[in-house]
C-alpha positions in Angstrom: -22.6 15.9 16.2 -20.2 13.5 18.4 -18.5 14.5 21.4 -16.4 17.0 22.4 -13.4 14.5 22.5 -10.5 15.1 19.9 -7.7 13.1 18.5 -4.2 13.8 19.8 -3.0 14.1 16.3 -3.6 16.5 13.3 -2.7 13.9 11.0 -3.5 10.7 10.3 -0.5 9.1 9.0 -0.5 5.6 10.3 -2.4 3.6 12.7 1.2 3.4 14.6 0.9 7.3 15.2 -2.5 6.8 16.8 -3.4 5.8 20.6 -5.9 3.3 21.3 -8.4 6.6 22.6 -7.8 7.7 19.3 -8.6 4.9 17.3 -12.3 4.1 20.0 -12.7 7.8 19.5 -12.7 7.3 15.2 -14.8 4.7 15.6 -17.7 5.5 18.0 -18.0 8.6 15.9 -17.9 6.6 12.6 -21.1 4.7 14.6 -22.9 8.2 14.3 -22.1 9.0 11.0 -23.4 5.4 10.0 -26.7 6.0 10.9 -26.7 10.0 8.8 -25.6 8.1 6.0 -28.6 5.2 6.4 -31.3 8.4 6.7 -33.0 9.8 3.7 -31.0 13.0 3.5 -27.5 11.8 3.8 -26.1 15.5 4.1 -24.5 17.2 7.0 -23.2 20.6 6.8 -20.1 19.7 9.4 -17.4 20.7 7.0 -19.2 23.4 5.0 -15.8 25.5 5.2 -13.3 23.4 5.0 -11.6 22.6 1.5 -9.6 18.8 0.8 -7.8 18.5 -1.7 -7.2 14.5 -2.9 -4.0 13.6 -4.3 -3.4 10.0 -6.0 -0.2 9.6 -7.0 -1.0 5.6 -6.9 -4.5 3.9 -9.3 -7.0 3.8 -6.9 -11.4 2.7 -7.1 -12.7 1.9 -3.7 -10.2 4.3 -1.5 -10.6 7.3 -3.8 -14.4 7.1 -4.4 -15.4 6.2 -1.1 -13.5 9.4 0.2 -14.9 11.8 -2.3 -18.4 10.4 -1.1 -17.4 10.9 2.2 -16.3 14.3 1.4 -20.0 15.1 0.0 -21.4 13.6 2.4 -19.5 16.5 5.4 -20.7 19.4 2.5 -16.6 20.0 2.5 -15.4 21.5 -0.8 -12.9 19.0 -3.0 -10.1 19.2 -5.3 -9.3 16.0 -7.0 -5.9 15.1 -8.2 -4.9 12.6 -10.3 -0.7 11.7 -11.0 -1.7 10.4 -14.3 -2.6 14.0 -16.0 -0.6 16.5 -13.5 3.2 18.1 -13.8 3.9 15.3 -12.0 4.8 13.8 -15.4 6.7 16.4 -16.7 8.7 16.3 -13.2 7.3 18.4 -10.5 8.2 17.3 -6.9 5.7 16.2 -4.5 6.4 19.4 -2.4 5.6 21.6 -5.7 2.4 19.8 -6.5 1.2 20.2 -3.0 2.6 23.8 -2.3 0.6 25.0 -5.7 -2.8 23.0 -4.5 -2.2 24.9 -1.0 -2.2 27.9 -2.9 -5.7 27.5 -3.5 -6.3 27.7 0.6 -6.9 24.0 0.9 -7.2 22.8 4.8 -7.0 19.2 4.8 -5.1 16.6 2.2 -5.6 13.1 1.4 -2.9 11.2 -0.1 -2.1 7.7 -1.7 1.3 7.6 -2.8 3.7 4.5 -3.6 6.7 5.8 -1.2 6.4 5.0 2.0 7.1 8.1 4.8 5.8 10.8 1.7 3.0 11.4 3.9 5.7 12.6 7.0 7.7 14.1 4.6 4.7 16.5 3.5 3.6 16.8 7.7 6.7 18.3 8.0 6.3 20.6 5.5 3.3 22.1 5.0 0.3 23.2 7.7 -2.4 21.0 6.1 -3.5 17.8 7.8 -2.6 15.1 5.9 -4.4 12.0 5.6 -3.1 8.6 4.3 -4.8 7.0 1.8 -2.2 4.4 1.2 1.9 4.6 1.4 3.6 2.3 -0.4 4.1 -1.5 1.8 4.2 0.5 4.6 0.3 1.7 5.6 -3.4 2.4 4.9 -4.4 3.4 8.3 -8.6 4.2 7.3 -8.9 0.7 5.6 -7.5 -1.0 9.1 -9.8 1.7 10.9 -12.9 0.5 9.0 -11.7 -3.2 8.9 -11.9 -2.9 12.8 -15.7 -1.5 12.8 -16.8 -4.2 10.4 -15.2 -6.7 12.8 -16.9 -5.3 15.5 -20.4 -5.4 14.1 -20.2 -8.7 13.4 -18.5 -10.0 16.4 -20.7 -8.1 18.5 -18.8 -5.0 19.4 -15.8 -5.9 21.5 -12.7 -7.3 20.0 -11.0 -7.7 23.1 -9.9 -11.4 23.6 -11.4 -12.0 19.9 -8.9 -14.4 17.9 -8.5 -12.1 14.0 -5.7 -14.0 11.2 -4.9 -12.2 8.3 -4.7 -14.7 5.5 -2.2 -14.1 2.5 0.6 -11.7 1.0 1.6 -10.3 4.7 5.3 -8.8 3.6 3.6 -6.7 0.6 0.6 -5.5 2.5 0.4 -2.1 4.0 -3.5 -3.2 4.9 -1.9 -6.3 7.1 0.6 -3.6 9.0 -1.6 -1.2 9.7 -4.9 -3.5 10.5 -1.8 -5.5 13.3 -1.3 -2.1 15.0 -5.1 -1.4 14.8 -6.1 -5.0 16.3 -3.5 -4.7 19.1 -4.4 -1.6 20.1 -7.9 -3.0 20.3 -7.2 -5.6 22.3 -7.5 -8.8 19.6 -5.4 -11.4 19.5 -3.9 -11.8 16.2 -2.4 -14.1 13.6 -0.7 -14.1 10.2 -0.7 -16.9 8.2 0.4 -17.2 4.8 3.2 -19.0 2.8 6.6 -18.7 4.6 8.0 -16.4 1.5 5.0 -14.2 2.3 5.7 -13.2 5.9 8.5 -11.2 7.2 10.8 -12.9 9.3 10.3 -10.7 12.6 6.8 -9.9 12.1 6.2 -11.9 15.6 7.8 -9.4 17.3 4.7 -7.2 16.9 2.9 -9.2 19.3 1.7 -11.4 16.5 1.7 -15.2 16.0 2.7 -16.6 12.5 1.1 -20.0 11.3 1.6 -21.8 7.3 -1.6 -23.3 8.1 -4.5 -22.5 6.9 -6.9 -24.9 8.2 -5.3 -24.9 11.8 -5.7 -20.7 11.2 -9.3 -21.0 9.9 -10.2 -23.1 12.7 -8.2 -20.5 15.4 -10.1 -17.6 13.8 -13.0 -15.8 15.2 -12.6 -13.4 11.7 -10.5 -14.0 8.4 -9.5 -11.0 7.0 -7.3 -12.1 3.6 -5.6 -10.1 1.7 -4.6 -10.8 -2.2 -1.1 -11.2 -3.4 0.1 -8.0 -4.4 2.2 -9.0 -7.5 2.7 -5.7 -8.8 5.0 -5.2 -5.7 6.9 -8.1 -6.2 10.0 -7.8 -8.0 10.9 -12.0 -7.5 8.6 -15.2 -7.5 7.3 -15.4 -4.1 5.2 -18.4 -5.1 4.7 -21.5 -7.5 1.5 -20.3 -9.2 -1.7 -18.7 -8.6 -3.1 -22.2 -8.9 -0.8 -23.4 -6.5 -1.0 -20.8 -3.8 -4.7 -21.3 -4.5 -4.8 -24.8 -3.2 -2.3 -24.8 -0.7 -3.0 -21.0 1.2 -6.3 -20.5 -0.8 -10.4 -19.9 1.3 -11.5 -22.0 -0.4 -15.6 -23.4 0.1 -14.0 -26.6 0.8 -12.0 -25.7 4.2 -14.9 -23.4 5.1 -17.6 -26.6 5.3 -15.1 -28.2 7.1 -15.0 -25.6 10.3 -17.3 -26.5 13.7 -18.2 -23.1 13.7 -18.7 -19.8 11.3 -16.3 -17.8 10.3 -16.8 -14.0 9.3 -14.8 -13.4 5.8 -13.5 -10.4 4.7 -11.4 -8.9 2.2 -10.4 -5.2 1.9 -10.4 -5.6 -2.1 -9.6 -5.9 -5.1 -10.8 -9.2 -4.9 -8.7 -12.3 -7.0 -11.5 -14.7 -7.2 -10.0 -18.5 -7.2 -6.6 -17.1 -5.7 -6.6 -16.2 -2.6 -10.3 -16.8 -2.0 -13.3 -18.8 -3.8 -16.1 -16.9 -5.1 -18.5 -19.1 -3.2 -16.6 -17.5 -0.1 -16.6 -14.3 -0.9 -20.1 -14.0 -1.7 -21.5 -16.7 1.2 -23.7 -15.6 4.0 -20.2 -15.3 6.6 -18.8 -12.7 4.4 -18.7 -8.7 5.5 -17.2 -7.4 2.1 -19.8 -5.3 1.2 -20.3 -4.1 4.2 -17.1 -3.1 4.7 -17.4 -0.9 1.5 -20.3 0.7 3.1 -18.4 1.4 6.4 -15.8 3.0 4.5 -17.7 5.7 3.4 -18.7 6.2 7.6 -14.9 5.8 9.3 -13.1 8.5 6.7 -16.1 11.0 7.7 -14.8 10.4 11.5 -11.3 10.5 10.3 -12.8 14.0 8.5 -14.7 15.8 10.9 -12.6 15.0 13.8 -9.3 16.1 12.1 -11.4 19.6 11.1 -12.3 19.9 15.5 -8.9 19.4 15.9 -7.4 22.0 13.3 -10.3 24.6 14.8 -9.2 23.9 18.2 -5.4 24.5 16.9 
């Protein structure tokens, strides 16, 4: 399979713990891994020995099913745990849960969970790699990692120099942190733009530029990546109304016909249709939505396989 290159990590626990040779490295392999799952037999044996087990302490669709598939698709063996119907409930401690599932000789662990630094709390801990699936506000480092392989597709394949805002709920997003440390890395320039109660105050001092305006940003952008507002991680009004953050921060069809050039659209999911972005957006010939479902599935078997060369290396 790909080269004989290997990460500098034995975790992936955020895309800030990651060089930039480790994130081309994730990438050019998930390129090789595109085209196994695109044949007719969509099976590799590259993980045949190696048992992950997948915790999700948080609800998840799209992150959880697109890692199981990519799971399949390696031949690795899978455990699949779910908060909702585990001791967790009767008050077992994250340690416990993951001690007992280790018990059972598992290699590699993927984890969502809604507390941001669990995943370097279990690192520390146990001698699994861990993988995050999601942490709280704080990072999803495989969504930014296919986020940036969708981008490149469709801007050609560099995004060195290429001009990426993130539209949308900036200060509840741990897509928006970890696709900023992704895009840097890359060499993007990039923008946030969203309502001021939506962005954090020092945010620019990631090397980022903050705008409130959308059509300025739209018109700035080479890619729109927007994000949704994440209200069940609000605890105050950020906003008016959906209606009203709709028509003054929304995608709407309207600014789109108004641009001199095309846009590519994207949006990591779940999608709020007529909030953040207008279903004649979403499902117009600019957007990469779908296709960035489809690349999921090939960047976590990257993330995968190269974590497994890494833990056989020691």
């Amino acid at each position: 399979m790909p080269s004989d290159q290997q990460l500098s990590t034995k975790h992936v626990l955020g895309i800030k713990y990651l060089t930039a040779a480790d994130v081309e490295l994730i990438l050019d392999t998930a390129r090789e891994f595109k085209e196994v799952i695109n044949r007719p037999i969509k099976k590799v044996p590259s993980l045949r020995d190696v048992t992950i087990a997948n915790l999700f302490f948080e609800n998840s669709t799209r992150t959880r099913i697109s890692f199981e598939l990519a799971e399949k698709r390696l031949s690795a063996d899978t455990v699949n745990f779910s908060a909702a119907s585990s001791s967790v409930k009767k008050g077992e401690t994250l340690l416990d849960t993951v001690n007992n599932i280790l018990a059972m000789k598992v290699d590699m662990v993927v984890m969502r969970h809604p507390a941001p630094g669990a995943h370097h709390f279990l690192a520390s801990k146990i001698d699994a790699s861990i993988v995050n699936a999601g942490d709280g506000t704080h990072e999803h480092p495989t969504q930014a990692l296919l986020d940036a392989f969708s981008m490149r597709d469709a801007v050609g394949g560099d995004l060195r120099g290429k001009n990426i805002c993130i539209f949308g709920d900036i200060t509840h997003s741990r897509v928006a942190l970890s696709n900023i440390f992704c895009l840097r890395k890359l060499g993007a320039h990039v923008r946030v733009c969203g309502p001021p109660t939506l962005i954090p105050k020092h945010i620019s001092s990631m090397g980022v530029e903050v705008s409130y305006n959308v059509d300025e940003s739209l018109a700035w952008c080479d890619v729109a990546n927007v994000l949704r507002i994440q209200l069940e991680r609000q605890d105050t009004k950020f906003i008016p109304s959906l209606r009203e953050y709709n028509r003054q921060f929304g995608i709407t069809r309207q600014r789109v016909d108004k641009l001199d050039k095309p846009v590519v659209i994207m949006h990591p999911g779940p999608i709020n249709r007529g909030v953040e972005i207008d279903t004649a957006v979403a499902d117009s010939e600019h957007s990469i939505i779908l296709e960035q479902v489809e690349n999921g599935v090939a960047v976590r078997m990257a993330v995968l396989y190269l974590l497994a060369a890494r833990r056989k290396e020691g």
